[in-house]
N, C-alpha and C positions, 0 to 999 in steps of 0.2 A: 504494500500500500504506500502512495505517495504519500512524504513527509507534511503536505500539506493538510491531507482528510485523518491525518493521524491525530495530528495538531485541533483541528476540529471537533473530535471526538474525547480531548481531553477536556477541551473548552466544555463540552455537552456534559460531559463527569462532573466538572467542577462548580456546575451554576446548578446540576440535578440533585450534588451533595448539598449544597447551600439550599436550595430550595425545599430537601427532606427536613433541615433544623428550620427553617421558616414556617414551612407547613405544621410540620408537629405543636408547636406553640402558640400560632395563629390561629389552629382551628380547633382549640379549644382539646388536643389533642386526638384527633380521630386519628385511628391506626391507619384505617382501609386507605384511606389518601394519602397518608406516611408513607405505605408498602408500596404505592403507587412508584411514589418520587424516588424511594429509595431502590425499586426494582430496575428502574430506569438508569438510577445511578450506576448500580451493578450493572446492566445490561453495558452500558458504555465505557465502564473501566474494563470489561473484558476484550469488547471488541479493540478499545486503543493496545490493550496489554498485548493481546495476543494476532496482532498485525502485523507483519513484515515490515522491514523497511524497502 
């Protein structure tokens, strides 16, 4: 994968981890919306992790 969509995908990791501690505490704590944010975080540290250069 190009250095640039790699780079992308961290950006994606890094505003989905910020956004699971935003969500959790803005919404009064609901999980299911947590798991969401934080699924998504996982889903994007994997694909940047495990992408060729």
């Amino acid at each position: 994968m190009d250095l640039k969509y790699r780079n992308i995908f961290l950006l994606l990791f890094m505003l989905a981890f910020i956004a699971t501690i935003v969500v959790y505490f803005s919404s009064d704590k609901d999980m299911q919306l947590t798991w969401y944010f934080g699924g998504a975080a996982i889903l994007f540290y994997l694909i940047y992790r495990f992408s060729k250069k």
